[in-house]
C-alpha positions as CSV (number, residue, x, y, z in Angstrom):
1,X,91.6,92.7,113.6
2,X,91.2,94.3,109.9
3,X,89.8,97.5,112.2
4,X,92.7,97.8,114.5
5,X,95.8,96.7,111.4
6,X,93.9,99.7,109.5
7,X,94.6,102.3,112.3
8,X,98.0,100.9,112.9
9,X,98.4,101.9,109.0
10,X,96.8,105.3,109.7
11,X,98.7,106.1,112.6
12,X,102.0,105.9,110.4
13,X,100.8,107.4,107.8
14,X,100.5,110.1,110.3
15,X,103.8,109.7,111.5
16,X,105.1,109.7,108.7
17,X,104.8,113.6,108.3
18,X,104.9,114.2,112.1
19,X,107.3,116.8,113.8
20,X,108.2,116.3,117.5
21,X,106.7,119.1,118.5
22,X,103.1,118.3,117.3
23,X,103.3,114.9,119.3
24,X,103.5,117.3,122.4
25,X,100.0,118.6,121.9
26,X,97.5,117.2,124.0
27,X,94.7,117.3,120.9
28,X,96.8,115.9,118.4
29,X,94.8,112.4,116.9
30,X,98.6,110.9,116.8
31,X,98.0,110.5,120.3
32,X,94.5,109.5,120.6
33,X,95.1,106.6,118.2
34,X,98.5,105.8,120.2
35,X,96.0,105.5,123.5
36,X,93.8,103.5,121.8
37,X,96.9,100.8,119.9
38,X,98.2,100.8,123.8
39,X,94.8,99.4,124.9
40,X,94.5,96.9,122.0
41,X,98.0,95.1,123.0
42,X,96.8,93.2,126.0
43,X,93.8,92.1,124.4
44,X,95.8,91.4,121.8
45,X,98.3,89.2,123.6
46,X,95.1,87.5,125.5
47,X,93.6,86.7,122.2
48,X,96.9,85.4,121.2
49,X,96.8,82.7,124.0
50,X,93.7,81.2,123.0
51,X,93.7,80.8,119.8
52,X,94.0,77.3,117.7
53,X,93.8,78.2,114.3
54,X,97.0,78.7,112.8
55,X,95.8,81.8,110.5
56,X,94.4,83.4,112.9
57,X,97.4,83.5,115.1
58,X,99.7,84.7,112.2
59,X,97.5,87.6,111.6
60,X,97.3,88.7,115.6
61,X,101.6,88.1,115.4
62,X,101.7,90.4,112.5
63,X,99.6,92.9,113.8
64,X,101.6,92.5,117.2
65,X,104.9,93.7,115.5
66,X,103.4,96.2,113.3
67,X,101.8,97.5,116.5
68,X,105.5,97.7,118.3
69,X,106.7,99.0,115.2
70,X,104.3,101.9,115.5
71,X,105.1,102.1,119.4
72,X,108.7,102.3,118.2
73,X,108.4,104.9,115.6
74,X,106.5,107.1,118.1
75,X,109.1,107.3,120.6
76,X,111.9,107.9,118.0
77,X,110.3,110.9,116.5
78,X,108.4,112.3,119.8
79,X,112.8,112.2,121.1
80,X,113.5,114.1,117.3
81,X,115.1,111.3,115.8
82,X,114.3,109.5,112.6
83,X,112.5,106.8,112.7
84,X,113.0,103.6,110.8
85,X,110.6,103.2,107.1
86,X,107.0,101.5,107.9
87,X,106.9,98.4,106.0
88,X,103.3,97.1,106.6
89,X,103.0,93.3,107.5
90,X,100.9,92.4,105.1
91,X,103.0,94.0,102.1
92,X,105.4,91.3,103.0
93,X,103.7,88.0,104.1
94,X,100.6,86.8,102.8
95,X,97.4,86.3,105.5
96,X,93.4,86.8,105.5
97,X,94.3,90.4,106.7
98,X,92.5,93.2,105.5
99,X,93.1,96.7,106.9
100,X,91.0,98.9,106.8
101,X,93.4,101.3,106.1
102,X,96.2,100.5,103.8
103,X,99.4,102.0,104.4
104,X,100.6,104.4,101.6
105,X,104.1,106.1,101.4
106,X,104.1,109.9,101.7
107,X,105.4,110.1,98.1
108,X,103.3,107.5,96.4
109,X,100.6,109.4,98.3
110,X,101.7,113.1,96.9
111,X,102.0,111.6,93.6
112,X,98.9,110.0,93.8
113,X,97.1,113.0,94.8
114,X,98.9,115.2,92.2
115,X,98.0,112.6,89.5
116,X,93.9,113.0,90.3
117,X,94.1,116.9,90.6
118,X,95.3,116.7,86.5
C-alpha cells in the first residue's frame, strides 16, 4: 500500500506543474502512472471488502480518496481548468502509512532545491 500511496504522491507532484497540453501526449509518465492508479482501484476496493483489521482498512480508505483526488485533479487540468490543492491523507490523519513518495508542494520543493544549490 506504501508503494501505490507513494505514486499517488508522485503523480501530483507531477500534476502539479502539468499543462493540458502535455497530458495529451501519448509518452507523457502522467499517463502511465494514471493507467497504472486506474488498475490499483478495483483491487483496491476488493481488498477493502476483506479486510478485518480496522488499521488496515483506514489506510486502503485513505488511499481510496487520495486516489479519486488524483483521478479528479487529472480531469480538471487535462479540460484546462485548475484543479483543487493536493492535501496528502496522511498529512492530515494519522495511520501506519508510509509512502514511498511523500508529497511536497511545488514551492516548498523550489525552495528546497534552491536552499541545497547554496
Amino acid at each position: 500500500m506504501n508503494l501505490v500511496k507513494g505514486n499517488i504522491n508522485l503523480t501530483n507532484m507531477m500534476l502539479d506543474t502539468a499543462k493540458p497540453a502535455e497530458l495529451s501526449e501519448q509518452d507523457n509518465p502522467i499517463n502511465d502512472l494514471l493507467v497504472t492508479l486506474r488498475e490499483m482501484e478495483p483491487k483496491l476496493f476488493e481488498l477493502v471488502s476483506t479486510l478485518e483489521n480496522e488499521e488496515m482498512m483506514k489506510v486502503c480508505i485513505l488511499v481510496n480518496d487520495d486516489l479519486q483526488k488524483t483521478f479528479q485533479r487529472y480531469d480538471k487540468i487535462k479540460k484546462g481548468k485548475k484543479p483543487e490543492a493536493f492535501v496528502p491523507g496522511e498529512s492530515v490523519q494519522k495511520t501506519a502509512l508510509v509512502p514511498v513518495t511523500v508529497y511536497e508542494k511545488p514551492e516548498v520543493k523550489a525552495a528546497r532545491k534552491e536552499q541545497q544549490a547554496k
